[in-house]
Phi, psi and omega in degrees: 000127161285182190295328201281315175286352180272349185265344201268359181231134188287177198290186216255299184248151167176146205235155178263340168269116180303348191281318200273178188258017168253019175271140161212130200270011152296299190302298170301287200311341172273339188084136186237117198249148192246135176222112208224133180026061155072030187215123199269149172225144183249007169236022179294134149296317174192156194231170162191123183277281178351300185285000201008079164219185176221112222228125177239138188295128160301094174052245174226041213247144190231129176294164171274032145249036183011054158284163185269126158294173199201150187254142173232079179292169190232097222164160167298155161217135184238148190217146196215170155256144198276324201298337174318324186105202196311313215215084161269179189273123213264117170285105184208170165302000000 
């Protein structure tokens, strides 16, 4: 891989909750498209591609540090940057 392309495809995990250690708000600020069992989705929380799941809030239901639950599906996942355009370069397993 070159330099150029490892910048252009997002990292292998990443959460959207600033508490965890796989967030980065550089990274979320290009915008990250999500394609999950052949469907694009706009409500993941974190992600892992190797591992292929993903984590989505569970309804509107809150821990009691009213943090959101989360669900953990299973399944591909491919991850790309939006900032990119048409035909960016696509991460997947």
């Amino acid at each position: 891989m070159t330099e150029n392309s490892t910048n252009d495809t997002p990292p292998d995990r990443l959460s959207v909750n600033p508490r965890s250690e796989f967030f980065d708000a550089d990274k979320l600020q290009r915008g990250i498209g999500i394609r999950f069992k052949d469907r694009v989705r706009t409500d993941i929380e974190e992600y892992c591609i190797s591992e292929g799941w993903v984590r989505v809030q569970a309804g509107k239901s809150m821990d009691r540090h009213g943090n959101p639950l989360t669900i953990k599906l299973t399944g591909p996942v491919e991850a790309w940057y939006e900032d990119l355009g048409e035909n960016p370069p696509v991460a997947k397993a």
